[in-house]
Backbone as JSON Lines, residues from 0, in Angstrom:
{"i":0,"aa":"X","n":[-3.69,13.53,3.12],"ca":[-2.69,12.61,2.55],"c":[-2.92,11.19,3.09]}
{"i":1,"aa":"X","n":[-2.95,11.42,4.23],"ca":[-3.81,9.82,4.78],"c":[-4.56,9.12,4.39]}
{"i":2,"aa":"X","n":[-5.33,9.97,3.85],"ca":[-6.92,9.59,3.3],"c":[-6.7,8.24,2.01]}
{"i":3,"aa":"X","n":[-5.28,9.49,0.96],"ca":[-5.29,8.67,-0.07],"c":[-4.56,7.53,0.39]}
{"i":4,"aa":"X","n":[-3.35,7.53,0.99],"ca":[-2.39,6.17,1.68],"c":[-4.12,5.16,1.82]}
{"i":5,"aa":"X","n":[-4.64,5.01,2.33],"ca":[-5.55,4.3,2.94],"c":[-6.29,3.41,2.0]}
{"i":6,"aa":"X","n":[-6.58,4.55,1.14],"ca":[-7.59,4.08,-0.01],"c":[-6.32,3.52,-1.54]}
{"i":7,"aa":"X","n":[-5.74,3.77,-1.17],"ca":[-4.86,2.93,-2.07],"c":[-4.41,1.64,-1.38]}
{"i":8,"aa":"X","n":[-4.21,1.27,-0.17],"ca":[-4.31,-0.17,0.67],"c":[-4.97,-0.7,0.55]}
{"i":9,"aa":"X","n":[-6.68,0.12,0.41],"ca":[-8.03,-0.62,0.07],"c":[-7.96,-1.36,-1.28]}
{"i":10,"aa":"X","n":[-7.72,-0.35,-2.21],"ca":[-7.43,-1.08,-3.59],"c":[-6.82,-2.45,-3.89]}
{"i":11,"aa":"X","n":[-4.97,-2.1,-3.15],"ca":[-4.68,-3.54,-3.2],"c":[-4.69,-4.87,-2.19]}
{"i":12,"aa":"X","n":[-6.0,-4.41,-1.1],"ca":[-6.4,-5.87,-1.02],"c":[-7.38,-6.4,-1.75]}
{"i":13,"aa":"X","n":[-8.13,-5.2,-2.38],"ca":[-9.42,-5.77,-3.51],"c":[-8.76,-6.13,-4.46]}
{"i":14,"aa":"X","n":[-7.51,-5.88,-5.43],"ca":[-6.96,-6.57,-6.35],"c":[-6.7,-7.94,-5.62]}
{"i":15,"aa":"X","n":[-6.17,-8.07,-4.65],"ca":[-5.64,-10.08,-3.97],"c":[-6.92,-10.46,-3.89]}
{"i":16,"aa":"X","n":[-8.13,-9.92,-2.73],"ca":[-9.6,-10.76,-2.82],"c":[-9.52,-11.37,-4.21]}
{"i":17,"aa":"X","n":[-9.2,-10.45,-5.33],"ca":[-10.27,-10.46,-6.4],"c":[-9.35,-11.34,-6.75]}
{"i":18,"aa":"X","n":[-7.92,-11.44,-7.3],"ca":[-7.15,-12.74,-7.35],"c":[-7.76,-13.7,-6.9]}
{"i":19,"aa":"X","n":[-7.46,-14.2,-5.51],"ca":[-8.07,-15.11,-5.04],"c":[-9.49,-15.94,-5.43]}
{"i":20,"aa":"X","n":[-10.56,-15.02,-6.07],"ca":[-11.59,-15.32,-6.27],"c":[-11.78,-15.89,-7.48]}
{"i":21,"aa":"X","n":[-11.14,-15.08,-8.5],"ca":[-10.34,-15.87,-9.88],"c":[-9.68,-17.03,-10.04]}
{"i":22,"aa":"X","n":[-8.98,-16.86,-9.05],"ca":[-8.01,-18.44,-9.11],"c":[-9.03,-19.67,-8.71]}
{"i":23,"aa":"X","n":[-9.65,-19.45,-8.05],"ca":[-10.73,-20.52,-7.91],"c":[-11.87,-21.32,-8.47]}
């Protein structure tokens, strides 16, 4: 269950990076 908690945190900092990288 951890595993997924984790990898779904991963996801939404790659959605903001990827924001971020867009907005620019």
């Amino acid at each position: 269950m951890a595993n997924l908690y984790d990898l779904k945190k991963f996801d939404l900092n790659l959605l903001v990076i990827f924001e971020c990288i867009y907005q620019h």
